[in-house]
C-alpha positions as CSV (number, residue, x, y, z in Angstrom):
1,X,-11.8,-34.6,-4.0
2,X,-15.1,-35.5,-2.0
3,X,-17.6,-37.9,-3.7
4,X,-19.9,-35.6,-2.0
5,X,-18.4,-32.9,-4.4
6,X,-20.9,-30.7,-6.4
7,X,-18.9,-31.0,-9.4
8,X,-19.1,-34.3,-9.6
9,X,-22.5,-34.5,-8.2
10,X,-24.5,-32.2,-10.5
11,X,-22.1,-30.7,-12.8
12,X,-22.2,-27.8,-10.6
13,X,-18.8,-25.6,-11.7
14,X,-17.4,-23.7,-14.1
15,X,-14.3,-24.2,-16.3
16,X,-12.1,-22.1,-18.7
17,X,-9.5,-23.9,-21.7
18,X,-6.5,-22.5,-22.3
19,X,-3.4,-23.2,-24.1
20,X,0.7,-21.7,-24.7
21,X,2.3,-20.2,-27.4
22,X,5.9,-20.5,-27.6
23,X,5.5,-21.9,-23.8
24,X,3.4,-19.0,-22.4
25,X,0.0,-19.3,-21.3
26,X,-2.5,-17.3,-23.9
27,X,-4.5,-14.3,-22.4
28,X,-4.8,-15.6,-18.9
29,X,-6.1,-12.8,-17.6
30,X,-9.0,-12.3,-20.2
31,X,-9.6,-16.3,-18.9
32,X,-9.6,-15.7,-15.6
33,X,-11.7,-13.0,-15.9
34,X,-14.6,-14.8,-17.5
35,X,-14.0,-17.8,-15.1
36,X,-14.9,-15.4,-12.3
37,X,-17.7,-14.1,-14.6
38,X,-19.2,-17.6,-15.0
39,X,-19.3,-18.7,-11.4
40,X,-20.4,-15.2,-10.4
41,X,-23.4,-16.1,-12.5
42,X,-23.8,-19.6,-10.4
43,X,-23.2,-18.0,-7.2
44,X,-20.1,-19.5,-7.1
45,X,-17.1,-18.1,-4.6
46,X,-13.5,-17.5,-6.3
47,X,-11.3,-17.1,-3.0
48,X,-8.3,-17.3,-4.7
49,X,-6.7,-14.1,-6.4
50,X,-5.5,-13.9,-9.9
51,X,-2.0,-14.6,-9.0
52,X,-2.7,-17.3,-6.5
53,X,-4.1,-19.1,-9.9
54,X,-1.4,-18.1,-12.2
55,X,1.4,-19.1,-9.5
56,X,-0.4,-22.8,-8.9
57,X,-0.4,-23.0,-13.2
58,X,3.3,-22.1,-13.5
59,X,4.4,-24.3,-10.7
60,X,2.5,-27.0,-12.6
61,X,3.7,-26.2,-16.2
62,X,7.3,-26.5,-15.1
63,X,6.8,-30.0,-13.5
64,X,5.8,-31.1,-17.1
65,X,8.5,-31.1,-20.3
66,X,6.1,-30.4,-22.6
67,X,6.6,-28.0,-25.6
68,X,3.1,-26.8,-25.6
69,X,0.4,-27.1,-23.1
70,X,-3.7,-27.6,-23.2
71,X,-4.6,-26.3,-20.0
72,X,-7.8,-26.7,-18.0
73,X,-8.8,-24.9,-15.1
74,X,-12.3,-26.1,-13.1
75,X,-13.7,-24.0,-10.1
76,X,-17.0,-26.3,-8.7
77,X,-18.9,-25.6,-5.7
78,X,-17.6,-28.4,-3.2
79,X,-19.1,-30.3,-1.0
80,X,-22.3,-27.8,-0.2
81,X,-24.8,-30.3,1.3
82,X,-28.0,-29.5,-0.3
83,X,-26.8,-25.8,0.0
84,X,-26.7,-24.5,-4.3
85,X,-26.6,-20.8,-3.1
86,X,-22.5,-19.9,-2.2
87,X,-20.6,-22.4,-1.6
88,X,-18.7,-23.3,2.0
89,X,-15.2,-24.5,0.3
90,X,-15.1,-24.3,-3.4
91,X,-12.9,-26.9,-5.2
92,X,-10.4,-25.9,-7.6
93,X,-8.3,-28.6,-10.2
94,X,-5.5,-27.5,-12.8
95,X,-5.0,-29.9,-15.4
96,X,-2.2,-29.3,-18.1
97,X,-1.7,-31.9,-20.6
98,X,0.3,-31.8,-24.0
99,X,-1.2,-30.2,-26.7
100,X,-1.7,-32.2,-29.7
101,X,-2.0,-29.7,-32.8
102,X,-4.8,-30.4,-35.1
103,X,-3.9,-31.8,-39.0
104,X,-2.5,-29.2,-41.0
105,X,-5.5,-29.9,-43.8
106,X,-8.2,-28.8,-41.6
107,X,-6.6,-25.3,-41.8
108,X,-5.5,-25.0,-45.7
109,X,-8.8,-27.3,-47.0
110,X,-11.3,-26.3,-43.9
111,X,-13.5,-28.5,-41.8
112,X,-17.5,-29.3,-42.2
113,X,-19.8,-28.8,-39.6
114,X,-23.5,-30.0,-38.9
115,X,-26.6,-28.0,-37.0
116,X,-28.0,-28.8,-34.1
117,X,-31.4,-28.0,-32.6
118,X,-30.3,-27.4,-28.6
119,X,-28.2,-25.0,-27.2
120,X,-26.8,-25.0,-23.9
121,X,-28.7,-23.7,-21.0
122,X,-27.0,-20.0,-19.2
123,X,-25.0,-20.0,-22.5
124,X,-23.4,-16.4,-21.2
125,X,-21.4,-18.8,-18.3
126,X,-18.9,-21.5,-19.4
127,X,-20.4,-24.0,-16.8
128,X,-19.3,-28.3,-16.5
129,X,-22.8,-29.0,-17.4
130,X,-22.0,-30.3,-21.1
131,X,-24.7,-32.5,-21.8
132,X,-25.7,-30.9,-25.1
133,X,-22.2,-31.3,-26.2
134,X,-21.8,-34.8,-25.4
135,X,-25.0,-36.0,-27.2
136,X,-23.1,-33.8,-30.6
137,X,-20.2,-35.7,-30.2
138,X,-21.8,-39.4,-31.7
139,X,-23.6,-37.4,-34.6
140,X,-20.5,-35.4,-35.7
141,X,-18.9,-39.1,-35.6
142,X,-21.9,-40.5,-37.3
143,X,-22.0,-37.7,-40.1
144,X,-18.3,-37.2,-40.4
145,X,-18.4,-33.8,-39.3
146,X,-15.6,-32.1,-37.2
147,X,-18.0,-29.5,-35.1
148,X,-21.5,-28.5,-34.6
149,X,-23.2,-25.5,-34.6
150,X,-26.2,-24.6,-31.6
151,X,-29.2,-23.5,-33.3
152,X,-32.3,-21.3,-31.2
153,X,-36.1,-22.2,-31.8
154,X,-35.8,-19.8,-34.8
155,X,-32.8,-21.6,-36.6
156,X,-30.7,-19.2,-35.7
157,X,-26.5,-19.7,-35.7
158,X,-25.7,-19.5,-32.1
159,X,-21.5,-21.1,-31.6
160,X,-20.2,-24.5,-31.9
161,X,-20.4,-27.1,-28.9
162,X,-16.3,-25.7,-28.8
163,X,-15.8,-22.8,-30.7
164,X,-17.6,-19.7,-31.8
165,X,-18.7,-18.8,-35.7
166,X,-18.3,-16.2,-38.0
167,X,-19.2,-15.5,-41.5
168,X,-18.0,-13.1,-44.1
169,X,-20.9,-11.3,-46.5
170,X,-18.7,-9.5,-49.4
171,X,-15.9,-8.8,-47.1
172,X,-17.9,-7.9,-43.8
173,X,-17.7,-10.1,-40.5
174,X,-20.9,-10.8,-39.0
175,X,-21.0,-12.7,-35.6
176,X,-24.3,-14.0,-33.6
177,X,-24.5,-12.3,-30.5
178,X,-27.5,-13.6,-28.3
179,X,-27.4,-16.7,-26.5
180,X,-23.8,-17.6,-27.2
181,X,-20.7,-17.5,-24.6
182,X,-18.6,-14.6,-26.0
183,X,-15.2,-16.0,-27.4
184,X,-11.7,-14.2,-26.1
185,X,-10.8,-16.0,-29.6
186,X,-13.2,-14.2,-31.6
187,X,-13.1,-10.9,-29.4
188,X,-9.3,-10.6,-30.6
189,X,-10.1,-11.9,-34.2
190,X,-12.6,-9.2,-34.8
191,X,-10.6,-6.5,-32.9
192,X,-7.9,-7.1,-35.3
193,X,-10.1,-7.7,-38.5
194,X,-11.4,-3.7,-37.3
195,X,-8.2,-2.4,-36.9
196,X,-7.2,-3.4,-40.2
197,X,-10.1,-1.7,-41.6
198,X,-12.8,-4.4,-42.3
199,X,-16.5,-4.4,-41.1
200,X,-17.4,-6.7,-38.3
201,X,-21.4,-6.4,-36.9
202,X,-22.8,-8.5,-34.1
203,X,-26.5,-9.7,-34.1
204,X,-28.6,-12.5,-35.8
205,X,-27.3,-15.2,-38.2
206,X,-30.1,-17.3,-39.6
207,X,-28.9,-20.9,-40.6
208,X,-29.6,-20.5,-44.2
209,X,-28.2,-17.0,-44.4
210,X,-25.0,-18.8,-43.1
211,X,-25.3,-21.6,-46.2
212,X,-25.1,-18.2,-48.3
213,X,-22.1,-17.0,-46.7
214,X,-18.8,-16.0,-48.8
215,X,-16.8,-17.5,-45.9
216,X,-17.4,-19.0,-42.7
217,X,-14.5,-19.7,-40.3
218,X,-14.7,-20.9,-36.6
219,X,-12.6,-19.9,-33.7
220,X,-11.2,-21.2,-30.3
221,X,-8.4,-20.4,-28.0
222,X,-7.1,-24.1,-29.0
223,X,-7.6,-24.0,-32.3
224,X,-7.2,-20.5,-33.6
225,X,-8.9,-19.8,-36.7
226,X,-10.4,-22.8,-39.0
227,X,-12.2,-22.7,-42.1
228,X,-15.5,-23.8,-42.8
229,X,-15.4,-25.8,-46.3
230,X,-19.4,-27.1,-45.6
231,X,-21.9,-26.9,-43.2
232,X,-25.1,-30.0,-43.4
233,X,-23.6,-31.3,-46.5
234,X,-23.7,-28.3,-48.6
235,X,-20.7,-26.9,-50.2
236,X,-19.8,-23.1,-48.6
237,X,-20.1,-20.6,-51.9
238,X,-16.6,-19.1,-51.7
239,X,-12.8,-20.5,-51.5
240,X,-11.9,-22.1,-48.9
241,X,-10.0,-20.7,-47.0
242,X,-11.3,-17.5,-48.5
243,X,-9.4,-14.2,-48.5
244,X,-10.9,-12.8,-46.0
245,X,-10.5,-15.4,-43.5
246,X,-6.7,-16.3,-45.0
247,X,-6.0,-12.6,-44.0
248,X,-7.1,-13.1,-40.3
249,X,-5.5,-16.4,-40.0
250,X,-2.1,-14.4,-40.8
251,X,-2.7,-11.4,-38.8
252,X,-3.9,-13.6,-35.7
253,X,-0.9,-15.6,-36.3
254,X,1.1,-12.5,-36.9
255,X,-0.3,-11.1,-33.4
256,X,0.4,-14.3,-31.1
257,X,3.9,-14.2,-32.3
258,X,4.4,-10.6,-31.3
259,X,2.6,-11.1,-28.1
260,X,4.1,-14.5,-27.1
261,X,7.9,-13.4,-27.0
């Protein structure tokens, strides 16, 4: 890679996580599909089709003896000069490493999280520029807090600096919509918690409606679903793991299985 590259240069790319199940990547095409999304939205070029991409990621997967893989794929704009409209040669990197699952507690005794007053800039495009999320990372270690949670000017719940939120009022899912990068996570979660007849709306989540919340779980295509046991020190009303949330974890789980044969 040029040290004239973009990527490195200015953050100037766009990235999407992903992981296996059973050994098979997880919803690559709904992945691929946003990464083309994102770098649409920073004029970005994506020369390489679909299968190009998935060919290049199997090649890779089968060099490596891993059980389970945490996946990385980064699209930046090259070495482009002073040029930040298209891009000449676009750079693309693969990275596949072992995936380390998280403790087993944070899913049967749920996590705590903290609020944060920033939120990342073109959140609707999963871009390298993390700034926001690195400047989390020494509060979370200073507060003992596994993730934080963007807030707007308003204190309202936007997603975590790696996962998205939801909370649970008396058995209905509500999920922030503006300003956040929509989760293929989430997307699935709710599909399923609508199939199986509960109540999902999108819109605002203030921060101290969330602090009222039954249940509060966050999501990511690593992680699956976690549950929230506290959010800035105070304790999350309901069980943790609540039913609600217990009954997605099991469907979720329930639907990977079936779709990762």
């Amino acid at each position: 890679m040029s040290v004239f590259d973009h990527g490195f240069l200015y953050g100037d790319g766009v990235y999407e996580t992903l992981r296996t199940y059973n050994g098979k990547v997880w919803q690559l095409r709904e992945h691929l599909r946003r990464l083309r999304g994102s770098a649409a939205a920073l004029k970005i070029a994506v020369p390489w089709s679909d299968g190009q991409v998935s060919n290049w990621l199997e090649a890779l997967l089968q060099k490596n003896g891993f059980q389970e893989f945490r996946i990385r794929i980064s699209v930046s704009r090259g070495e482009n000069g002073f040029d930040f409209v298209g891009s000449k040669k676009p750079t693309i990197v693969i990275t596949a490493q072992k995936l380390v699952p998280e403790p087993a507690e944070v899913y049967t005794k749920g996590v705590s999280l903290i609020s944060l007053p920033w939120q990342r800039f073109l959140p609707h495009a999963k871009t390298t520029s993390l700034l926001p999320m690195i400047l989390a990372q020494p509060l979370l270690k200073e507060k003992k807090a596994y993730e934080g949670i963007f807030l707007d000017q308003k204190k309202n719940v936007l997603e975590g600096t790696m996962t998205n939120i939801t909370a649970v009022f008396g058995g209905v899912l509500v999920a922030p919509k503006d300003g956040v990068l929509p989760g293929e996570t989430q997307k699935t979660v709710l599909q399923l918690a609508k199939k199986n007849g509960l109540l999902v709306k999108w819109g605002k989540l203030s921060l101290k409606k969330l602090l009222q919340a039954d249940e509060v779980f966050i999501s990511s295509t690593v992680r699956g679903i976690m549950p929230v046991r506290m959010v800035d020190g105070k304790k999350i009303w309901g069980a943790c793991p609540g039913t609600t949330t217990k009954f997605l974890m099991g469907v979720f789980q329930e639907y990977v299985a079936k779709k990762s044969v």
